[in-house]
N, C-alpha and C positions, 0 to 999 in steps of 0.2 A: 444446301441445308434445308432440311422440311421443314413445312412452318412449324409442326409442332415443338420442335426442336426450337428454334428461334423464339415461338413464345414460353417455350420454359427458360430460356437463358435470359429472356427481358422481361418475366414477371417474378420468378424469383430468386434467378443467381446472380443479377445485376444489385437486385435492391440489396441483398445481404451482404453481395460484397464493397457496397458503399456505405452499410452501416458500419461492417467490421472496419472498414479505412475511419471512419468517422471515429468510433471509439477507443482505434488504436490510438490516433495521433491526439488525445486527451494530455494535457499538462498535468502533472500530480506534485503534490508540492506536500511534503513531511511539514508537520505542525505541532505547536506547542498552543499551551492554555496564551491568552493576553495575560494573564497574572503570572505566568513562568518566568523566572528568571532568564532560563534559559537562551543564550543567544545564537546564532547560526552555526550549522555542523556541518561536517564534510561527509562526503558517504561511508567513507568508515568508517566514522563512528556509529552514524545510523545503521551501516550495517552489523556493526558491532552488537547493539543494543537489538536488533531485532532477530539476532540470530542466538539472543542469550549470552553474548559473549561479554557483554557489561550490563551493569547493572545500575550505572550513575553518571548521570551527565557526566562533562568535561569540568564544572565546576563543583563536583562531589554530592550533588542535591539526588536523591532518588528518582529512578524513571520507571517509570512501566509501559511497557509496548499494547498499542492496540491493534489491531491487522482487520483487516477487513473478511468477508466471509471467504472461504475457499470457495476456489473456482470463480471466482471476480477476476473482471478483464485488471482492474484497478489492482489487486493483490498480485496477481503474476506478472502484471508492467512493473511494479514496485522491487519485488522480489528480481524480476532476472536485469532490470537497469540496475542496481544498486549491489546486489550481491555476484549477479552473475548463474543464479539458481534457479530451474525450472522447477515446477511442482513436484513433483518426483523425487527432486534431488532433496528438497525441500523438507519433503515427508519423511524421505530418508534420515537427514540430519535432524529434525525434530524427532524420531521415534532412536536414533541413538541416543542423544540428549535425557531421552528419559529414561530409557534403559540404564542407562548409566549414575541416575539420579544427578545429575549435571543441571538439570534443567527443563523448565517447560514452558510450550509454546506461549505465544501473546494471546489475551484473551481476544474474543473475535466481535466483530459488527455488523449490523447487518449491511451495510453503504456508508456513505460518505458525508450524508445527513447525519446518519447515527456516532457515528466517529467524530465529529466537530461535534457535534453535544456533548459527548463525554470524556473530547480532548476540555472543551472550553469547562466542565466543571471539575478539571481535575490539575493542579498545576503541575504534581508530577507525570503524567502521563504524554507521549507521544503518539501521535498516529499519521498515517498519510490518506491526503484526501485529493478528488478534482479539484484543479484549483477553480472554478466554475463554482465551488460551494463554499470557498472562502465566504468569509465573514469577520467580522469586529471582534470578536470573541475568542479566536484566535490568531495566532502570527507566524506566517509561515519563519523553517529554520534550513530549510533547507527545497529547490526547485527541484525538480527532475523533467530532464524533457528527452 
C-alpha cells in the first residue's frame, strides 16, 4: 500500500469511522416532564404516539410528540429501533398522513438540550433524548439501547 494511501486511511477514514462507532452506540432514552404523570411505556405505544397513531397517554392525559431535527443520528436511532422506519419510509408515512388529513408530523428540535427544555416545561409533551443529557427535570419512560 502507498503511503499516501495509508495516510489518508489513518487521518481521516480511521478518525470518522470511530466517531460514527462512537455516536452510533449512544443510549437514548424517551422522556417525560418530572411533573408528568406519565409512567413507563413500552415501544409501542411510543411508537404509536410518534407515528400519529395515538394521541394520549395510556392513562388518557394528552401527549404531544417532539422529534428531534431530521437527519439526526438521534432521530433515525430512534425511529428505526422503535418503529422499524428508516427516513424514507418515514417521510413517506408522514407525507400520507397528511395527505390524508390523518395527521401531522411532531413538531421538531434542534438537539437533545433543546428537547429536555421543552420536554421539562411541558407535562404533556414527550420527546427522546441522549441519555448523557438527562437531567432532574425530566424522567425517562422508556430506554432504548
Amino acid at each position: 500500500m502507498s503511503y499516501r494511501i495509508r495516510r489518508f486511511l489513518t487521518t481521516a477514514v480511521l478518525p470518522l469511522a470511530l466517531v460514527l462507532s462512537s455516536n452510533a452506540s449512544a443510549e437514548l432514552v424517551v422522556i417525560v416532564s418530572a411533573r408528568s404523570p406519565a409512567q413507563g411505556l413500552t415501544s409501542d405505544q411510543v411508537a404509536a404516539i410518534f407515528l400519529g397513531q395515538a394521541g394520549r397517554f395510556p392513562d388518557g392525559q394528552e401527549v404531544l410528540a417532539l422529534d428531534q431535527r431530521v437527519g439526526s443520528q438521534e432521530r433515525n436511532a430512534f425511529y428505526q429501533q422503535v418503529t422499524g422506519k428508516t427516513p424514507a419510509l418515514l417521510k413517506a408515512h408522514w407525507s400520507k398522513m397528511v395527505f390524508t388529513g390523518r395527521g401531522q408530523p411532531p413538531r421538531e428540535a434542534a438537539d437533545s438540550a433543546s428537547v429536555r427544555r421543552m420536554v421539562a416545561e411541558n407535562p404533556s409533551m414527550i420527546g427522546y433524548i441522549d441519555r448523557a443529557a438527562l437531567d432532574a427535570s425530566v424522567r425517562p419512560v422508556l430506554v432504548l439501547r
